[in-house]
PASEBA-1860 file (N, C-alpha, C; in nm, 3 decimals):
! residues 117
1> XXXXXXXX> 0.437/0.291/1.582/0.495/0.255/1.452/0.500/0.379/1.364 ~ 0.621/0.383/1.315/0.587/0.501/1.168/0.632/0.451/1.073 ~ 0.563/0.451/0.979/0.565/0.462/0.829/0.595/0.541/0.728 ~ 0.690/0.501/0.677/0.710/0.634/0.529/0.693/0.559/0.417 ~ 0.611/0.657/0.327/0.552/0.591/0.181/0.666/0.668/0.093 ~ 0.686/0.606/-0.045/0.724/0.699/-0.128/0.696/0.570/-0.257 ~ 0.736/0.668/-0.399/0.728/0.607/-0.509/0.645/0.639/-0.595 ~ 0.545/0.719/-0.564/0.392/0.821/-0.628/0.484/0.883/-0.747
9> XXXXXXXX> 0.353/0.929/-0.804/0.364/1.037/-0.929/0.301/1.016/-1.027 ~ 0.320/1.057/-1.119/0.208/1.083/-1.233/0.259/0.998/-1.341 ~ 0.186/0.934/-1.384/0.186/0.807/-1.523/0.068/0.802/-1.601 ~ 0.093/0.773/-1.710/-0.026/0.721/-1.781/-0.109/0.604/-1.802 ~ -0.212/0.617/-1.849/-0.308/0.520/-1.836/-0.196/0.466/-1.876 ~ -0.235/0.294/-1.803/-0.184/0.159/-1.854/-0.026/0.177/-1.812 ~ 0.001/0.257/-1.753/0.140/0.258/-1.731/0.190/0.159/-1.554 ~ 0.312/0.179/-1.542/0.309/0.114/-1.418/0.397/0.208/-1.289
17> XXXXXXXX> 0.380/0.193/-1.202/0.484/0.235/-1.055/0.482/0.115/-0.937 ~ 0.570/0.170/-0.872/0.635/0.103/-0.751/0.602/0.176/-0.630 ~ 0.542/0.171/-0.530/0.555/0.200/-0.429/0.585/0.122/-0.306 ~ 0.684/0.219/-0.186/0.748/0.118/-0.090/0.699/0.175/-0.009 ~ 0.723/0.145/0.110/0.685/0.180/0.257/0.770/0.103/0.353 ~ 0.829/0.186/0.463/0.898/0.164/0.551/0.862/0.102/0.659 ~ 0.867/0.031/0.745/0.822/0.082/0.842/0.908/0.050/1.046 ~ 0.939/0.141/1.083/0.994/0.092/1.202/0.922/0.110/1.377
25> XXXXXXXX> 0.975/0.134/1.470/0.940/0.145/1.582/0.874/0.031/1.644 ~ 0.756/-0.009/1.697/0.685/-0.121/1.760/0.657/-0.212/1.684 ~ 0.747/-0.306/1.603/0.733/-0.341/1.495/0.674/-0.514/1.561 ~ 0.722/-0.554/1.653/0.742/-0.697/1.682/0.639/-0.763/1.700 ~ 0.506/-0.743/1.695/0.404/-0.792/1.701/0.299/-0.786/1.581 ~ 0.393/-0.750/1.464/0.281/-0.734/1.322/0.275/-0.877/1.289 ~ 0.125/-0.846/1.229/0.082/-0.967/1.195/0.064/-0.973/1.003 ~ 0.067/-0.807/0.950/0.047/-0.777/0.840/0.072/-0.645/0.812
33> XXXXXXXX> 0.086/-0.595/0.658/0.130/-0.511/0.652/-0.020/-0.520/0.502 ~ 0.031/-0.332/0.509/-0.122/-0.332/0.359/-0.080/-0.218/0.308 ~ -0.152/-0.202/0.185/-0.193/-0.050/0.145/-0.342/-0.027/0.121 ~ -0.377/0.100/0.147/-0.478/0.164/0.161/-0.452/0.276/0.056 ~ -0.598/0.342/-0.017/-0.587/0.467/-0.094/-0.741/0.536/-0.070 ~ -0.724/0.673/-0.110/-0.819/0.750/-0.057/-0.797/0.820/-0.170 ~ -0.905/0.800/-0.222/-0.952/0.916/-0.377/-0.987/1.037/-0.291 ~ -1.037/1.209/-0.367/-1.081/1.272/-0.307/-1.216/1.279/-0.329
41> XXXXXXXX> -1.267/1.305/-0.184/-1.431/1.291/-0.185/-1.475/1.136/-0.095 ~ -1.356/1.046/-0.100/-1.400/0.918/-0.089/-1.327/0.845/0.027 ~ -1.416/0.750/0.070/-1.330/0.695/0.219/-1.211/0.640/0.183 ~ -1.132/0.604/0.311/-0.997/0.545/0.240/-1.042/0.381/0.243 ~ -1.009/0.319/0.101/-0.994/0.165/0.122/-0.898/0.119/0.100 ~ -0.914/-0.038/0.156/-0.795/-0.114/0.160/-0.765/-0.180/0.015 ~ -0.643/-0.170/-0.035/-0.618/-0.213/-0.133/-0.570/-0.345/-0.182 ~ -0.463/-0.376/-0.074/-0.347/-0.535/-0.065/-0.325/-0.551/0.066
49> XXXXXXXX> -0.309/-0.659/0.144/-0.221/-0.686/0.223/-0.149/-0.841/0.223 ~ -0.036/-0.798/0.341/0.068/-0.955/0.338/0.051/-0.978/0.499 ~ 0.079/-1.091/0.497/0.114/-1.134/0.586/0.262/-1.142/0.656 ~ 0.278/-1.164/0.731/0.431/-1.204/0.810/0.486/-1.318/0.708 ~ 0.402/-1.406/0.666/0.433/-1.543/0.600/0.431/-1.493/0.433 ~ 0.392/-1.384/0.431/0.393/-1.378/0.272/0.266/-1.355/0.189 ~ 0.145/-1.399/0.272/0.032/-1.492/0.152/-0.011/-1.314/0.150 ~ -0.066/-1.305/0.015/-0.117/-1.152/-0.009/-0.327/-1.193/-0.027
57> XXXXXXXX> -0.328/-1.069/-0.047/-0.495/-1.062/-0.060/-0.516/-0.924/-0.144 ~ -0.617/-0.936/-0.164/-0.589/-0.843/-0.289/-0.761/-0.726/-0.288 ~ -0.771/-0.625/-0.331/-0.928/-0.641/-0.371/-0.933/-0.578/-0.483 ~ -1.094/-0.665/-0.515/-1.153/-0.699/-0.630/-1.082/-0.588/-0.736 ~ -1.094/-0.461/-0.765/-1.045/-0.330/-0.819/-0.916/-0.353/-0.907 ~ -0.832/-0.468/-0.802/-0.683/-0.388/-0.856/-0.647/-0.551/-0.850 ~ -0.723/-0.678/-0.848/-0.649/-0.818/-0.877/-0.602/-0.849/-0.983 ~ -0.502/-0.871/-1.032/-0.437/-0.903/-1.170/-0.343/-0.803/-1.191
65> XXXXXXXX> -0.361/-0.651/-1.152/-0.277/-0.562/-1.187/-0.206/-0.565/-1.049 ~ -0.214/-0.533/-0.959/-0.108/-0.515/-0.874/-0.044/-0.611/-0.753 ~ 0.046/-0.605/-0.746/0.117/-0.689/-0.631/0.251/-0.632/-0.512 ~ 0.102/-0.700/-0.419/0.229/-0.709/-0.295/0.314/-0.752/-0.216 ~ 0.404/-0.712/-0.210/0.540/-0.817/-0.156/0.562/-0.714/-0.007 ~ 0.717/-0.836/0.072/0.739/-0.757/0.126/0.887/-0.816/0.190 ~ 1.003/-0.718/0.251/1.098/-0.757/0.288/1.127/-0.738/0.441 ~ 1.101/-0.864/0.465/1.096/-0.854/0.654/1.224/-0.817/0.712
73> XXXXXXXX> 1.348/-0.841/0.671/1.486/-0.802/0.713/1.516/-0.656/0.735 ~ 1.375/-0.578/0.619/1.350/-0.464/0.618/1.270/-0.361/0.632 ~ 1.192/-0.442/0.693/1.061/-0.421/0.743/0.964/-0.311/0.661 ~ 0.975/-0.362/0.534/0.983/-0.284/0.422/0.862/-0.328/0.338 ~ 0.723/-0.308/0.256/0.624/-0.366/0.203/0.625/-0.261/0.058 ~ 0.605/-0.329/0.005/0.616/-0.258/-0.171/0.491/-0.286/-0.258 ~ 0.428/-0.200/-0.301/0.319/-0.246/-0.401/0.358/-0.178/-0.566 ~ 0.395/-0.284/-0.644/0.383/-0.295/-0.811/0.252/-0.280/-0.833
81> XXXXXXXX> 0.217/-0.149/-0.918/0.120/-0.120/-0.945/0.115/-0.128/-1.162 ~ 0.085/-0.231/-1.188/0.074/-0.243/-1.342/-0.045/-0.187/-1.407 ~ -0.061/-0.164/-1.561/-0.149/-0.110/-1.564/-0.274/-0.048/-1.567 ~ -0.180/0.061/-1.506/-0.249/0.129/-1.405/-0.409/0.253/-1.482 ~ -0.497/0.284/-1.435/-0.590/0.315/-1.471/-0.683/0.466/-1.411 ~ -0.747/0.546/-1.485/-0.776/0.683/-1.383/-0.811/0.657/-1.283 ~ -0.865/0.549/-1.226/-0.951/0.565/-1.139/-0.873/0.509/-1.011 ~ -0.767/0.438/-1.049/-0.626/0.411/-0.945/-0.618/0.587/-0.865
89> XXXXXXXX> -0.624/0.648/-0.942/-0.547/0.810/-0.901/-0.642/0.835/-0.747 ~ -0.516/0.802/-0.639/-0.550/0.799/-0.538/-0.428/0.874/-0.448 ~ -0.498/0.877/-0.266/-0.336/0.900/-0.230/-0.326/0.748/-0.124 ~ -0.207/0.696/-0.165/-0.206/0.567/-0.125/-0.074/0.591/0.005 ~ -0.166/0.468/0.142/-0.109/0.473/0.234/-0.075/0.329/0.268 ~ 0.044/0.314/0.371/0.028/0.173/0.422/0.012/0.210/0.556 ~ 0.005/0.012/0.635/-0.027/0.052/0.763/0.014/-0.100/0.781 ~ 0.006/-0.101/0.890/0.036/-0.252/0.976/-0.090/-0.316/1.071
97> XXXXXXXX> -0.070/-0.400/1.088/-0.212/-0.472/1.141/-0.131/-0.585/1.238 ~ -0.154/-0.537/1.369/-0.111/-0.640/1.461/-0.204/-0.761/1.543 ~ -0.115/-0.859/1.589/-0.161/-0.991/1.587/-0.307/-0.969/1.640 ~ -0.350/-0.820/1.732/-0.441/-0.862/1.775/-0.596/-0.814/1.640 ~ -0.529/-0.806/1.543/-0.624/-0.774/1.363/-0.659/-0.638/1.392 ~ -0.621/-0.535/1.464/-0.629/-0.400/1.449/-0.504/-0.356/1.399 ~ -0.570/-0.219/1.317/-0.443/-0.197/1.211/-0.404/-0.037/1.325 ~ -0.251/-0.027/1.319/-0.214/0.101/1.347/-0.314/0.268/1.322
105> XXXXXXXX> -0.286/0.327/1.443/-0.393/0.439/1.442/-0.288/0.595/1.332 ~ -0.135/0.488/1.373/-0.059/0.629/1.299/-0.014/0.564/1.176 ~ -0.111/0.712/1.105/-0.027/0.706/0.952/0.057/0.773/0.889 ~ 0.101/0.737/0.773/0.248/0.794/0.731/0.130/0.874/0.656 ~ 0.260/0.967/0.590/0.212/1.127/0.466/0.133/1.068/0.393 ~ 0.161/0.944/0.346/0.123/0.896/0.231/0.189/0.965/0.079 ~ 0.126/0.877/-0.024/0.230/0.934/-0.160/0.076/0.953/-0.256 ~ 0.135/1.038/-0.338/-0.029/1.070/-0.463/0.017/1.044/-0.593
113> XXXXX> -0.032/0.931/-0.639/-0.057/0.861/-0.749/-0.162/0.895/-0.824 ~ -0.131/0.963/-0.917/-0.192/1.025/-1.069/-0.221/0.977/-1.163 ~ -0.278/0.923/-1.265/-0.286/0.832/-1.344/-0.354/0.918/-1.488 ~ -0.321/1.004/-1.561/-0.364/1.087/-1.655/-0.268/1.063/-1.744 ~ -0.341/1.069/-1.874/-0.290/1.119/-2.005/-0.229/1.282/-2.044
END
């Protein structure tokens, strides 16, 4: 599978962005799609994911502010990031998670989301 992120950049506190992610190749057996972010210094965690069916999950950090969708025709997953806060300032990745609940070993560039005044 590969993935391309884009939609990053620099905003201010309380401000908002969009990020999308692509994704094609061995696609036919996803069971979910997510984003992940990796501050520096810090492991990468999981942020959102969807399902094939839609239902999202969220963690604790970022529930109320952000949401994930996604367009299966386009195999395409997007996270609305509202506002947004310093400690968001990450570099945020997606990934896919197939039926058998392991997530893909290849990741995209990823995009770096800034969040400063």
């Amino acid at each position: 599978v590969q993935l391309v992120e884009s939609g990053g950049g620099l905003v201010q506190p309380g401000g908002s962005l969009r990020l999308s992610c692509a994704a094609s190749g061995s696609i036919f057996s996803l069971n979910a799609m997510g984003w992940f972010r990796q501050a520096p210094g810090e492991q990468r965690e999981l942020v959102a994911t969807i399902t094939t069916g839609g239902s999202p999950n969220y963690a604790d950090s970022v529930k109320g502010r952000f949401t994930i969708s996604r367009d299966n025709t386009k195999n395409t997953v997007y996270l609305q990031m509202n506002s947004l806060k310093p400690e968001d300032t990450a570099v945020y990745y997606c990934n896919v998670r197939y039926r058998s609940g392991s997530w893909s070993t290849n990741w995209g560039q990823g995009t770096q989301v800034t969040v400063s005044s």
